[in-house]
C-alpha atoms as one frame of an Amber mdcrd trajectory, in Angstrom:
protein
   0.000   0.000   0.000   1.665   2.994  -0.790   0.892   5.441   2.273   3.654
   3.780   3.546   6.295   5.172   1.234   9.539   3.454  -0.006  12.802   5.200
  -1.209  12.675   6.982  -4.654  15.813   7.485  -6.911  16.058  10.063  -8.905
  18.925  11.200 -10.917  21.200  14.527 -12.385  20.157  17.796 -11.402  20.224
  20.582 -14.096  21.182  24.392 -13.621  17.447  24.795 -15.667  14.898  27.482
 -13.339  11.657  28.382 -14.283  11.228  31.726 -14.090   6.561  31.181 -13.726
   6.822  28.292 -11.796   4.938  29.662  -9.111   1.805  30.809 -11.404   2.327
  27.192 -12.737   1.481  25.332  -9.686  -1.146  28.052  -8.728  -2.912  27.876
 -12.103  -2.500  24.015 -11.389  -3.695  23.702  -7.761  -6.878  25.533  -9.155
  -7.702  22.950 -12.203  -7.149  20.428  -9.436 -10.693  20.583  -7.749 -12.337
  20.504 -11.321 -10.720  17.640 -13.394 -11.452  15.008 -11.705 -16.018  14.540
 -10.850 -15.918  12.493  -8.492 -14.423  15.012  -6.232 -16.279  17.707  -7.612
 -19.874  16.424  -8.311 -20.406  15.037  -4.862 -22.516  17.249  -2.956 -19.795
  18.238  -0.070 -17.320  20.650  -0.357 -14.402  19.323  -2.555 -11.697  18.604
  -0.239  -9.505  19.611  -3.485  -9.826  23.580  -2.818  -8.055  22.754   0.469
  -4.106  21.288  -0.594  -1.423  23.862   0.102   0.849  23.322  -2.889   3.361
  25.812  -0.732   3.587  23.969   2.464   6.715  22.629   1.746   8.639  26.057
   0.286  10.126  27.242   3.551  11.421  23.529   4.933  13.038  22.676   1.245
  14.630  26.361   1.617  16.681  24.722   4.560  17.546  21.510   2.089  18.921
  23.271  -1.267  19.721  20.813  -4.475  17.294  17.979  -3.091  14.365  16.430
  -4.832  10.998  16.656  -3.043   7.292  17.627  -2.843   4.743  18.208  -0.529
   2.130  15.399  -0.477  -1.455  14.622   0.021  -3.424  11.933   0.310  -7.197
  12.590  -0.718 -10.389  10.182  -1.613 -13.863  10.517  -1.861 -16.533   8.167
  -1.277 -20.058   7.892  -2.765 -22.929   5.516  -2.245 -24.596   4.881  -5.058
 -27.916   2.519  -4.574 -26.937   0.032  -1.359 -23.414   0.366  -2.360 -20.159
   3.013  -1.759 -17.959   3.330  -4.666 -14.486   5.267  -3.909 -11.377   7.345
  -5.509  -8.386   8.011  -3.739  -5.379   9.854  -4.485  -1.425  10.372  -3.856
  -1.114  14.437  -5.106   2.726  15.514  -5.080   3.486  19.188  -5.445   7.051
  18.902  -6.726   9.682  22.024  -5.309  12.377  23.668  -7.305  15.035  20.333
  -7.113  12.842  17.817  -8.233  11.018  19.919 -11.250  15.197  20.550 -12.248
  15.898  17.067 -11.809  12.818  15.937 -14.366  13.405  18.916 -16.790  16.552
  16.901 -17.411  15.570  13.749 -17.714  12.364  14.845 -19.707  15.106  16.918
 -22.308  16.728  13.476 -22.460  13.567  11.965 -23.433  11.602  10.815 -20.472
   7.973  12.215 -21.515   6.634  10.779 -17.625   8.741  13.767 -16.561   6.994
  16.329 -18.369   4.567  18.125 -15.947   6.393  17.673 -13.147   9.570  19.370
 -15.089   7.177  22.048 -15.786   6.509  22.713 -12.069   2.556  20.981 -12.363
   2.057  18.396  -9.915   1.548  14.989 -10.291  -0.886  12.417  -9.259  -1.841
   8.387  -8.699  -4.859   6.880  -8.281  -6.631   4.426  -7.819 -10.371   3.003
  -7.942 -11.797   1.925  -4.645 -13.945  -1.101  -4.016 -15.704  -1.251  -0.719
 -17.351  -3.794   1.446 -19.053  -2.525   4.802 -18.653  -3.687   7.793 -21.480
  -4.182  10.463 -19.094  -4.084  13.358 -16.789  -1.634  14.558 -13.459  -2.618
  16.442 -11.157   0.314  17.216 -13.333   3.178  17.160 -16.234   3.624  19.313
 -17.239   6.794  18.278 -17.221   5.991  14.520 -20.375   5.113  12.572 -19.073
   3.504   9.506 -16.535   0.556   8.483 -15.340  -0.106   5.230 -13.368  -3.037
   4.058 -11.311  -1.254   0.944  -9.603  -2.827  -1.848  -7.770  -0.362  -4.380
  -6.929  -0.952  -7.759  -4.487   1.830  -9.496  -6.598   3.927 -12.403  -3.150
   3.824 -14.703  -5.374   6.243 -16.928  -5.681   8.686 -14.378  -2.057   8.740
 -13.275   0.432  10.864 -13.768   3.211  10.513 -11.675   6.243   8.830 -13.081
   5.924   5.135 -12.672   8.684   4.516 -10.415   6.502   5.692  -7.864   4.124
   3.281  -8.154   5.225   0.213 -10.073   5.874  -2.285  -7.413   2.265  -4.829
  -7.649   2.290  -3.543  -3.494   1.410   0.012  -4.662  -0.975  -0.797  -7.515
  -3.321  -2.793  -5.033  -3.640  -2.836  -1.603  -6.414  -3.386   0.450  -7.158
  -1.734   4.365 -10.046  -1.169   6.881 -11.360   2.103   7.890 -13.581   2.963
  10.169 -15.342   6.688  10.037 -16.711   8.882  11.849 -19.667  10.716  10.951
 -20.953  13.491  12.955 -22.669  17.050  12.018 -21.299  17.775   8.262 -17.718
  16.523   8.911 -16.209  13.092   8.806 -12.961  11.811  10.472 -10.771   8.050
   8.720  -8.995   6.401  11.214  -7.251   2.843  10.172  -8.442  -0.146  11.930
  -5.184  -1.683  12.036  -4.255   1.250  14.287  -6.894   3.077  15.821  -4.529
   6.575  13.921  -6.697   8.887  12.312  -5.326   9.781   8.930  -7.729  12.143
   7.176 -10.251  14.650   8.070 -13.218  15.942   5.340 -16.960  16.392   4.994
 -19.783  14.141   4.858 -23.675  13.851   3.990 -25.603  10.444   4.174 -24.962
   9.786   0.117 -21.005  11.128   0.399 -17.922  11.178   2.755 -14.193  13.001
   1.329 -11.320  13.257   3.679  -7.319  15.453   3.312  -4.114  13.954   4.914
  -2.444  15.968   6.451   0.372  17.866   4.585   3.815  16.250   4.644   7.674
  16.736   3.145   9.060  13.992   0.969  12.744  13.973  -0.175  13.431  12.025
  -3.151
């Protein structure tokens, strides 16, 4: 499962800048809530309007020359009929190293490279399936379980596929259970009892947001 990250190579750094990066992921980070309708069509807020493509800036300041991003973890869950049908999402807004670092391996041919080389972020998905669960094991105050089994929507990626071509990270399968209370929802992991994303949710919808993090490449 791939919210438990493994190491990522990547390779030579060019001296190449780009001067409107910073409109680029703006003018990026603003597409994001509308390309994708499952996010957008529910009838909660789209947790997409929320990701600070910036969060990382003044931390990768400290670390000059090395690869990185700042990374989300988003899905959205809808019931359609008797049954919930999910997306979820690994979003990686790439800093200054790592858009140098692809802009030279994209100018030596590597098209995967491209938006990210161009400062846009990139993206992996995949298409949930989900069981639920009558009974509830770690949380007490949740309302919902769901027995999840992902399968990676290669159409719908766009990161480069190093970061997700071990079979682990194309499917993986988890149990959440949710709470549900007053417009707002709360995933924890079962396995854990650790809360791991916060969002809305109606009685037809639930979305949830990681929490920002750093990752150095």
């Amino acid at each position: 499962m791939i919210k438990y990250l493994y190491p990522i190579v990547l390779y030579a750094c060019s001296s190449k800048t780009s001067n409107n990066q910073d409109d680029q992921v703006i003018l990026d980070q603003d597409s994001l809530s509308d390309q994708d309708p499952f996010f957008s069509d529910s009838d909660l807020p789209n947790i997409m309007d929320e990701l600070d493509p910036t969060y990382c800036d003044a931390t990768a300041a400290e670390y000059p020359n090395v690869p990185g991003a700042t990374s989300y973890f988003v899905g959205s869950y809808i019931q359609s009929d008797t049954e919930w049908i999910g997306r979820e999402k690994w979003i990686l807004f790439p800093n200054e190293s790592w858009q140098n670092a692809a802009y030279q391996q994209w100018i030596d041919g590597d098209e995967e490279m491209a938006d990210i080389a161009q400062g846009y972020p990139c993206e992996i998905s995949w298409d949930m399936r989900v069981e639920e669960l009558e009974e509830l094991e770690t949380c007490l105050a949740c309302t919902l379980a769901f027995y999840v089994q992902a399968d990676i929507s290669t159409s719908s990626t766009s990161c480069p596929q190093g970061l997700w071509s071990d079979p682990a990270e194309q499917n993986w399968e988890t149990i959440y259970e949710i709470a549900n209370a007053n417009g707002s929802s709360i995933f924890y992991f079962r396995s854990n009892g650790n809360p791991f994303g916060w969002g809305y949710a109606s009685d037809q919808a639930l979305n949830f947001l990681s929490e920002p993090s750093c990752k150095w490449f």
